[in-house]
C-alpha positions in Angstrom: 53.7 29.6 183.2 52.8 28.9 186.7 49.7 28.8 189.1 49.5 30.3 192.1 47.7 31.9 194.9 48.1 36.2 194.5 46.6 39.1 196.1 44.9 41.0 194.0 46.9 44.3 194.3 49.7 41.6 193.3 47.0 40.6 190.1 46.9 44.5 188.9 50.6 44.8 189.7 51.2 41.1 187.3 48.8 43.1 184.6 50.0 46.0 184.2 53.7 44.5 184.0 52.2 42.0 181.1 50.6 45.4 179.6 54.5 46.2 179.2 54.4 49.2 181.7 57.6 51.4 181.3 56.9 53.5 184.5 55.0 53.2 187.8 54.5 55.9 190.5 52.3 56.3 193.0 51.6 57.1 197.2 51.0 54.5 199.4 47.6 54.3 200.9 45.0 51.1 202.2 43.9 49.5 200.4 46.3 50.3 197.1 50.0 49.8 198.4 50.8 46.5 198.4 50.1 47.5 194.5 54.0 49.0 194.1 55.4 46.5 196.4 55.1 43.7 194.5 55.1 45.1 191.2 59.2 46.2 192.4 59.5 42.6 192.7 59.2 42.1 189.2 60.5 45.5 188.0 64.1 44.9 187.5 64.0 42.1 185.0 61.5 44.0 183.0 63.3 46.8 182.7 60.9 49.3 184.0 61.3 51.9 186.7 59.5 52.4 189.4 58.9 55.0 192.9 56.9 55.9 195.5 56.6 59.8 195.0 56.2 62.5 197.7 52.2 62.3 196.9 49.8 61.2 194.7 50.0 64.6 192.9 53.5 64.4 191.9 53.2 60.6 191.3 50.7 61.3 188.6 52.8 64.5 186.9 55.8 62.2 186.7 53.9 59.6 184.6 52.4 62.7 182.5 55.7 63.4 181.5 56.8 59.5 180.6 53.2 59.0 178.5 53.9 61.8 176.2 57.4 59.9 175.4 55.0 56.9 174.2 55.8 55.0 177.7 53.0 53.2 179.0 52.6 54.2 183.0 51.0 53.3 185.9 49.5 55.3 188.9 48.3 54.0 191.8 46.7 55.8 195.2 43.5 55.1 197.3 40.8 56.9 196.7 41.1 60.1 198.8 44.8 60.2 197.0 43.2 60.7 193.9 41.8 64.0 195.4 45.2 65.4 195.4 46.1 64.2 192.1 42.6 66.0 190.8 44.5 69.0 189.5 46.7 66.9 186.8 43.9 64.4 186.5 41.4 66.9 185.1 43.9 68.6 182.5 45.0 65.4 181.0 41.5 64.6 180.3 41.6 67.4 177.9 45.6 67.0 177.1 45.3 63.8 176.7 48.4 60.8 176.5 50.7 59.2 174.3 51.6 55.9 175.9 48.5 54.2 178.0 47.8 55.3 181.0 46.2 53.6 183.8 45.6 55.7 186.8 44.7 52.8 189.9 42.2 54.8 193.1 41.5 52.1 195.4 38.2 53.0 196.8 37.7 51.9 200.6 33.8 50.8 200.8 33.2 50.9 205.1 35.5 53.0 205.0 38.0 50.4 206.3 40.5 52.0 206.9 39.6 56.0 205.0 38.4 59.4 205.9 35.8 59.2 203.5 33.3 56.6 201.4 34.4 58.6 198.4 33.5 56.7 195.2 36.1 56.6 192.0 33.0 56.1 189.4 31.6 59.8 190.3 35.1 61.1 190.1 35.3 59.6 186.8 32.6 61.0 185.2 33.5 64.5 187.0 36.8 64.3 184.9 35.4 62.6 182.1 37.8 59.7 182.4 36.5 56.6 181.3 36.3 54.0 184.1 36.9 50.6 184.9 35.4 48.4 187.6 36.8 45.3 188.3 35.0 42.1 190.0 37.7 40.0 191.3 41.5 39.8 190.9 41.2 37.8 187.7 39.6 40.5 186.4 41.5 43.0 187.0 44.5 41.1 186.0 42.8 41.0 182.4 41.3 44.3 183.0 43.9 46.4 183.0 46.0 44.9 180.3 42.6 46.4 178.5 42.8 49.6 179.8 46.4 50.4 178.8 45.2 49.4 174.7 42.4 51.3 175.4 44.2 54.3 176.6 46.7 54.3 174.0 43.5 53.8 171.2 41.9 57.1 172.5 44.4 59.2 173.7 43.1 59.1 177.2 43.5 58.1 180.7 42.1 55.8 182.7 40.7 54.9 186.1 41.0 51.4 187.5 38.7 51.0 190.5 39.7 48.0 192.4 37.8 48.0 196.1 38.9 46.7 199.2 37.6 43.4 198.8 39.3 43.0 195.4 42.6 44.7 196.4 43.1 42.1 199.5 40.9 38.9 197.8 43.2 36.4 196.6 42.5 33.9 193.6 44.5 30.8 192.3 46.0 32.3 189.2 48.2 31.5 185.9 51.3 33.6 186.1 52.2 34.0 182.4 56.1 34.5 181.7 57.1 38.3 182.1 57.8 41.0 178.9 60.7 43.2 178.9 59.0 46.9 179.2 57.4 48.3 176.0 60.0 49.8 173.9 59.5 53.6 173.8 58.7 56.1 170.7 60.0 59.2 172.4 58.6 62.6 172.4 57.6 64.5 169.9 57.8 68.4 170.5 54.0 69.6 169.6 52.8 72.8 171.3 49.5 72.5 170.0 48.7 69.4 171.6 51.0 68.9 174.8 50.6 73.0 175.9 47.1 73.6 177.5 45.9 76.2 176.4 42.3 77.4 176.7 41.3 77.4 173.1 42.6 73.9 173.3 40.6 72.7 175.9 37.4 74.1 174.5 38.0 72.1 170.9 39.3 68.5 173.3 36.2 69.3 175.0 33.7 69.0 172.4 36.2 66.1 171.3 35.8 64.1 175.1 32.2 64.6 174.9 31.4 63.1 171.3 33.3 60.4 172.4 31.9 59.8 175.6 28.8 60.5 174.8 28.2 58.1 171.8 31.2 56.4 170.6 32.1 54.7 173.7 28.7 53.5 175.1 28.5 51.6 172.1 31.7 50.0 172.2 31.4 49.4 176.3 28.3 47.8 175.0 30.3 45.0 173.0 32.8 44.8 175.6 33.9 41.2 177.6 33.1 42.9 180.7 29.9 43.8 180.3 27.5 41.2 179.9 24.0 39.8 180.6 23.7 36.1 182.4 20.3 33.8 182.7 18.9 36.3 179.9 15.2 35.0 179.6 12.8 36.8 177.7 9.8 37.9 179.7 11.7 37.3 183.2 10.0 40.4 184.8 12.8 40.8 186.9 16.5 41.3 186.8 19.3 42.7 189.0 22.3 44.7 188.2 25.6 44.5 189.8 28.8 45.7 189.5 32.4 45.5 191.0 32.6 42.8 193.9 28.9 43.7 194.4 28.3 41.3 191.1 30.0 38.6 193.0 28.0 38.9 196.3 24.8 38.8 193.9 25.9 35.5 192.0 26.8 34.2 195.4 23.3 35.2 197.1 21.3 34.0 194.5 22.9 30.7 194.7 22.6 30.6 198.3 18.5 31.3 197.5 18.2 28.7 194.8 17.2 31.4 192.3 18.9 30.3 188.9 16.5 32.0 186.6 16.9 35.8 187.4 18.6 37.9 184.8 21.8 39.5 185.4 23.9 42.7 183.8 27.0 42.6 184.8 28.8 46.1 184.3 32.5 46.3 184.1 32.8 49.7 182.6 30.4 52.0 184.8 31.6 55.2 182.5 31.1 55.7 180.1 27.6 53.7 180.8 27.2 50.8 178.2 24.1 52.0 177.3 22.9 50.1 174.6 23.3 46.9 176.4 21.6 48.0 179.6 18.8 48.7 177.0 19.0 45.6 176.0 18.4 44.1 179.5 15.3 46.3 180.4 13.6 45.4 177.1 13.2 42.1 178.9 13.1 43.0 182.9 10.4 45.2 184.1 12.1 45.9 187.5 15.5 46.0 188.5 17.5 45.7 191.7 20.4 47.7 191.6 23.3 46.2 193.8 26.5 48.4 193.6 29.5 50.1 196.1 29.0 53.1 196.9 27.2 55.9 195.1 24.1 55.4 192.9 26.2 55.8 189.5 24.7 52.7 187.9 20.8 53.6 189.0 21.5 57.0 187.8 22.3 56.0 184.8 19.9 53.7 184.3 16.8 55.6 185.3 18.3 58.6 182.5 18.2 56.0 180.2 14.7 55.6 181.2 13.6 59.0 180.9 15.6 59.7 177.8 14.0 56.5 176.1 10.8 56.6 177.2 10.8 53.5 179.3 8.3 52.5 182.1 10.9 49.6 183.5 11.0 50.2 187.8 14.5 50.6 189.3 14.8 49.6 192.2 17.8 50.0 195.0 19.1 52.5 197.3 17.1 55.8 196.0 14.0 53.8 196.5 15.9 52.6 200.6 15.8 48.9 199.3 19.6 49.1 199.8 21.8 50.2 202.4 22.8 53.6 201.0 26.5 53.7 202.8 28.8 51.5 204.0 30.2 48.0 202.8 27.9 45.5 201.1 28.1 41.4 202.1 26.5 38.6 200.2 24.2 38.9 203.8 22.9 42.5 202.8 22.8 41.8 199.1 20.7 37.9 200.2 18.1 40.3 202.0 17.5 42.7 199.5 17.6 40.4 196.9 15.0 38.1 198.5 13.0 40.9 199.2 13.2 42.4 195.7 12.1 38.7 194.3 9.2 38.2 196.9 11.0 35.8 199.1 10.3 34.5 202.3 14.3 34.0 204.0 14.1 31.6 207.1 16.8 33.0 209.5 18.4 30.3 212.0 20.4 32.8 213.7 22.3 31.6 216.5 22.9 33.9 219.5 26.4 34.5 220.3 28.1 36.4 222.7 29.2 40.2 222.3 32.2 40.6 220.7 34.9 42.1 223.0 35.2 45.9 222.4 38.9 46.6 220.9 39.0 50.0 219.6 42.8 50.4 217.8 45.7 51.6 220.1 49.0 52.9 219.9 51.4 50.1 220.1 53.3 49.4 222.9 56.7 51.1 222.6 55.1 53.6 220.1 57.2 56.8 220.0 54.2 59.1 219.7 53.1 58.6 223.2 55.5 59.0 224.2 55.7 62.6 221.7 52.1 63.1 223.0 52.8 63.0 226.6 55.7 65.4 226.8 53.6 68.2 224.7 50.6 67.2 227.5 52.7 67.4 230.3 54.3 70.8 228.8 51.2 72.2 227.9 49.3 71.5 231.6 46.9 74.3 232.4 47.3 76.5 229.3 44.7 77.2 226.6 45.4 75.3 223.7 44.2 73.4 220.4 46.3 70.0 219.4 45.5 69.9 215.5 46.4 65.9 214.0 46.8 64.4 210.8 46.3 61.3 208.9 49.0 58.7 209.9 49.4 56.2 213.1 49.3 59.5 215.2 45.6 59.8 214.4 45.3 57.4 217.5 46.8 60.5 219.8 43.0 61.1 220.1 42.4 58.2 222.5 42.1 58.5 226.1 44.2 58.5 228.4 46.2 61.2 225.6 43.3 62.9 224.4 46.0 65.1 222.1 44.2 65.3 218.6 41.4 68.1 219.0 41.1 67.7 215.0 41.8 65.4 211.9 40.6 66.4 208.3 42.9 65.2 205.9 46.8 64.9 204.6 48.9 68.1 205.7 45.7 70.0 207.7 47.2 70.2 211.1 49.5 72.5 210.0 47.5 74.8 208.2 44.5 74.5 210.7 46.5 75.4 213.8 47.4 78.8 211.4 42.9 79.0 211.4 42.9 78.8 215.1 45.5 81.3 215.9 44.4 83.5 213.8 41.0 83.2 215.2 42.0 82.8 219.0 45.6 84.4 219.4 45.9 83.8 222.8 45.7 80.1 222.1 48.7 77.8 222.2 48.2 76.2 218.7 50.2 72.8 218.0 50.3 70.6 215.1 51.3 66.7 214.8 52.2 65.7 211.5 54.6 62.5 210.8 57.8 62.2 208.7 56.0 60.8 205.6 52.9 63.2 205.8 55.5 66.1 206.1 56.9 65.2 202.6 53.5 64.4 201.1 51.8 67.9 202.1 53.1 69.2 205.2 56.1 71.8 203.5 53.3 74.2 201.9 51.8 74.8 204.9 54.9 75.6 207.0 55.4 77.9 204.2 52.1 79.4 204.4 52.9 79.6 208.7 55.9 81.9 208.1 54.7 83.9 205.7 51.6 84.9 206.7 53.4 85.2 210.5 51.6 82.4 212.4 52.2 81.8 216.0 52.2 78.2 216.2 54.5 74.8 217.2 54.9 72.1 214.5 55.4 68.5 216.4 57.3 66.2 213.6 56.4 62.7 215.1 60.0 61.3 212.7 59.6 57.2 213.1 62.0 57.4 209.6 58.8 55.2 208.1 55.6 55.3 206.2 54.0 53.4 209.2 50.4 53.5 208.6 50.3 51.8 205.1 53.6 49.0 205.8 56.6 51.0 206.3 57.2 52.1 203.0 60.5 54.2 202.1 60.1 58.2 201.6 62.6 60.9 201.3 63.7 60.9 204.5 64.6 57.6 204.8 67.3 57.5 202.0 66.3 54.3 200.0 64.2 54.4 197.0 61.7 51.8 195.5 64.7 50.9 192.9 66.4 49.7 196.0 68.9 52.2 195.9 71.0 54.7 198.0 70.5 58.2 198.3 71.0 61.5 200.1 68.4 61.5 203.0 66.3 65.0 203.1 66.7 66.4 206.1 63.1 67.7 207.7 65.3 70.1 210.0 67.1 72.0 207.5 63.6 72.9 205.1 61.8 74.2 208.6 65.3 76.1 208.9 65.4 77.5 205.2 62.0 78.3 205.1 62.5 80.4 208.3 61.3 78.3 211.2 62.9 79.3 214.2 63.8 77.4 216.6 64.2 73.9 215.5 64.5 71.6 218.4 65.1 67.8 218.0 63.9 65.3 220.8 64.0 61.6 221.2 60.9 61.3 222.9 61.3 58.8 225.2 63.5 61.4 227.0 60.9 62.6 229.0 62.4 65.7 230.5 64.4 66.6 227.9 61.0 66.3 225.6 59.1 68.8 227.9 62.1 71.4 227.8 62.0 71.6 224.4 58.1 72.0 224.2 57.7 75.0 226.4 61.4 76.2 224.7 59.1 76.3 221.3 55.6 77.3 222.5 57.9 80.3 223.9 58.9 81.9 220.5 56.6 84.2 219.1 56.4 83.0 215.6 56.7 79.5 213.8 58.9 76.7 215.4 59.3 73.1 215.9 60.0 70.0 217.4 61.2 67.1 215.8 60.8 64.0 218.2 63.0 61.4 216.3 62.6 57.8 217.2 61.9 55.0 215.2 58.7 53.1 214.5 58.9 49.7 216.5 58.4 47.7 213.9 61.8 48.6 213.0 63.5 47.3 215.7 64.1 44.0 214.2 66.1 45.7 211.2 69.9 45.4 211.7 70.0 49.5 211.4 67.7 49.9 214.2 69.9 47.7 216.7 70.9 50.4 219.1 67.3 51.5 220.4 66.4 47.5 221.3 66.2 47.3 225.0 65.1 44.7 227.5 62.2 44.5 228.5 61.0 46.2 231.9 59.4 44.7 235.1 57.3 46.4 237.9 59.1 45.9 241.7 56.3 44.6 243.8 57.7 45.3 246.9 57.5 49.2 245.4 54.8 49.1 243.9 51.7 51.2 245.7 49.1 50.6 243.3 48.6 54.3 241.9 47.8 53.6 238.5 49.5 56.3 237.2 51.7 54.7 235.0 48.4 53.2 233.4 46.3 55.9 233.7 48.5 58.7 231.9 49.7 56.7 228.9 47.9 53.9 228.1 50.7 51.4 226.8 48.6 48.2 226.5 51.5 46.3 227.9 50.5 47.6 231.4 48.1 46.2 233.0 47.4 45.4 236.9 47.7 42.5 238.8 45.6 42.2 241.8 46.7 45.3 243.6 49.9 46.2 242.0 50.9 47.0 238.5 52.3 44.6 235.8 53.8 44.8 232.8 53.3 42.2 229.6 57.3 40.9 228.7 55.6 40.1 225.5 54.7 43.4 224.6 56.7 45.7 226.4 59.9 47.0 223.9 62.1 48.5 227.1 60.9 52.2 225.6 61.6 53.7 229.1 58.5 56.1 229.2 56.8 54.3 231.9 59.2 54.5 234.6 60.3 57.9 234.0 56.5 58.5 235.0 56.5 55.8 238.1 56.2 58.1 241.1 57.6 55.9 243.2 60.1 54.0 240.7 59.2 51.0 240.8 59.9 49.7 236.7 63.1 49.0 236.2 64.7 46.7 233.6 64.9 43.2 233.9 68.3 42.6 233.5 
């Protein structure tokens, strides 16, 4: 056994491997991928398998069909993933599992780096899955070696709702020695229980609801993660806190001197531990609710107040004494809890300057501006609608570019710019969707295109990475989580079998070559594409990516006239000026060649 420092997406990873976890899937997403990666750095002596699958929906299926074998399986996806996996998620509530399952949504309290605020606990008690809310990473190291025995005890799944701030904390940690993977029953064919049928559901129903109802409060009630601290009969007041909220409370009321307030800890928001929470308000009047995101925890408690007849106060963000979105801070939870207590909080803030404003930017280098450019300059003049998607090409919506009219969510550009020409057919309707996102949910909506007889142009931004969430592998890239080989899916041939016609692929940092093929596209009457294939930056340094390096380039004074342009139509932040003439940052510029195909007056060259 050894001690170290670990993240504590490493900490769930370390649990669910000491759980003896036969299989892990999952899609990456912020805050929750680092969760995969450094569980594959254990896999192999465990004897486990692992894989990032094309989405969240499929990642959850394929560990479906491992728990009814008796494996014990792992999911992981941030929260909005678990949106697509909702479908599978809500049947096996009423299916139910063999082996434990632990399905990890890694909810994004800001949002950081999300679409949405969504919150996990609602989602849990939607689906009826019980839930788990861990503190820190030493909790949800412990955690989720609980959940798997108590998935496996009653048949069901369950959530794991790490947030941000626990995903990314770190903690000083024993590393036990590593188990071999659980050794696996197998499956057993039984219609009646693995075949959904409607009948079925209606008889687990009843089943879910007895046991979420009444058995489980009770034994949440008795469980090590629910607990009451400081309990002193006749306190008058008391907060409740859960998830990393509990720790910004314990930290706050330190920071106030206040060692004699009751606390209730909740570990398990659902099914609510009810009869300890009773517990608590037989001795606190008023509470302060303190939790991330929704008000699950002040629900519940003011039901129990109604159901029970109680006259206890709860306080929090239904009652505005709580910031009602966003991500809390032991700051926010000081001030309400001083407030709450009746306490006067001297502030000796110091006045410091505005930060500078640095709103985030395509790299420099970045083949998408290069993809974004050529469909602008293409496109000049015309009516038209540039539909985006979720990935690094999100950030097409800054000026100069200005290229992403919308963004809703994984795989919408395509099926949105099928909205708009049906709407508006004299529009010229374009979508931007990455190489990854096209796996993950782009091919439905390409099928949807040809079929219902769309007129639109699919721009496949191909950087042959998962760039967003760390460069994870997908099936175009040929590599696997297991580290091995295999046969690369080609994104041109599905457009081509599903009947998009033509299929045109670009490196994009051929300007004029890029532009050709974007008019030669918007031209055709139905569906078609362009694939502009270049690779992320980031993969320059890899010894596969050697032939696209290129030195950097300079700016020729003595050519220079000052226009701008080559600022003003791109905005590569390794451009910049110098006095009157433009410069270029050697430190940031990768040699991409965009700018001085733009220079009218061609002055960038290459160093060397």
């Amino acid at each position: 056994m050894s001690k170290k420092m670990i993240m504590g997406n490493e900490a769930i990873a370390l649990g669910a491997i000491c759980a003896g976890v036969n299989v892990i899937s999952g899609y990456p997403g912020t805050p929750s991928s680092e969760i995969i990666e450094f569980a594959a750095k254990y896999i192999k002596q465990t004897g486990a398998y692992i894989e990032w699958s094309v989405n969240e929906k499929a990642a959850l299926e394929v560990a479906a069909g491992a728990s009814y074998c008796g494996a014990r399986t792992l999911v992981t996806m941030k929260q909005v993933g678990l949106n697509v996996a909702g479908d599978p998620a809500m049947c096996l509530s009423y299916v139910g599992v063999k082996g434990g399952m632990v399905i990890v949504s890694a909810d994004d309290p800001g949002p950081i780096s999300s679409q949405t605020e969504q919150d996990t606990r609602m989602y849990g008690a939607f689906s009826k899955i019980p839930v788990f809310d861990p503190s820190s990473p030493e909790e949800a190291f412990e955690m989720i070696q609980q959940a798997f025995k108590f998935s496996e005890r009653y048949n069901t799944p369950v959530l794991l709702r790490p947030t941000t701030r626990v995903d990314h904390g770190y903690a000083s940690m024993e590393i036990p020695e590593l188990p071999k993977a659980k050794k696996i029953e197998g499956f057993e064919k039984d219609t009646g229980r693995w075949v959904i049928f409607p009948r079925t559901s209606f008889l687990n129903h009843k089943r879910i609801f007895e046991r979420n109802e009444f058995i489980l409060p009770s034994e949440f009630s008795k469980s090590k993660f629910n607990f009451i601290e400081n309990k002193i009969p006749g306190s008058k007041k008391g907060i409740v806190a859960s998830g990393v909220s509990y720790c910004y409370a314990k930290e706050a009321l330190e920071i106030l001197g206040e060692k004699n307030i009751p606390v209730l800890k909740i570990g398990t928001p659902y099914p609510f531990p009810s009869d300890l929470a009773k517990s608590f308000l037989a001795d606190a009047e008023e509470v302060l609710v303190i939790e991330e995101l929704d008000t699950v925890i002040e629900n519940e408690l003011l039901k129990l107040c109604g159901k029970n007849h109680l006259e206890n106060k709860i306080h929090g963000k239904l009652t505005k004494e709580i910031p009602e979105a966003g991500e809390y801070s032991v700051e926010i939870v000081k001030q309400a809890i001083a407030k709450f207590i009746g306490l006067e909080v001297s502030e000796n803030k110091i006045e410091l300057p505005p930060l500078p404003v640095r709103p985030p930017v395509l790299c420099a280098g970045c083949p998408h501006r290069a993809s974004f450019y050529a469909v602008k300059q293409a496109m000049k003049g015309e009516k038209t609608v540039y539909c985006g998607d979720i990935g690094c090409y999100t950030l097409g919506n800054a000026k100069p570019l200005d290229m992403c009219d919308t963004c809703l969510c994984m795989g919408a550009d395509i099926t949105m710019a099928q909205g708009f020409f049906h709407a508006e057919n004299d529009r010229h309707c374009f979508s931007f969707i990455g190489d990854s996102t096209f796996f993950a949910s782009g091919i439905t909506g390409v099928v949807n295109a040809v079929y219902n007889q769309a007129r639109q142009t699919i721009c496949i931004l191909d950087n042959s990475t998962t760039a967003m969430t760390g460069h994870q592998p997908h099936p175009g890239t040929g590599v696997t989580m297991m580290g091995e080989i295999t046969e690369k899916i080609s994104i041109e041939k599905i457009l081509k079998a599903v009947g998009v016609e033509p299929v045109v692929t670009v490196n994009p940092f051929n300007l004029e070559e890029s532009i050709a093929a974007v008019k030669e596209c918007d031209s055709h009457e139905g569906v078609s594409a362009v694939i502009f294939k270049s690779p992320c930056i980031a993969l320059l340094r890899k010894e596969e990516f050697k032939e696209f390096r290129k030195p950097a380039l300079c700016v020729e004074n003595e050519k220079c006239v000052g226009c701008k342009k080559c600022i003003n139509e791109i905005g590569c932040p390794a451009l910049g000026m110098n006095g009157k003439k433009a410069r270029i940052d050697s430190s940031l510029c990768t040699g991409c060649s965009l700018c001085p195909q733009i220079c009218p007056v061609n002055a960038i060259a290459s160093k060397n």
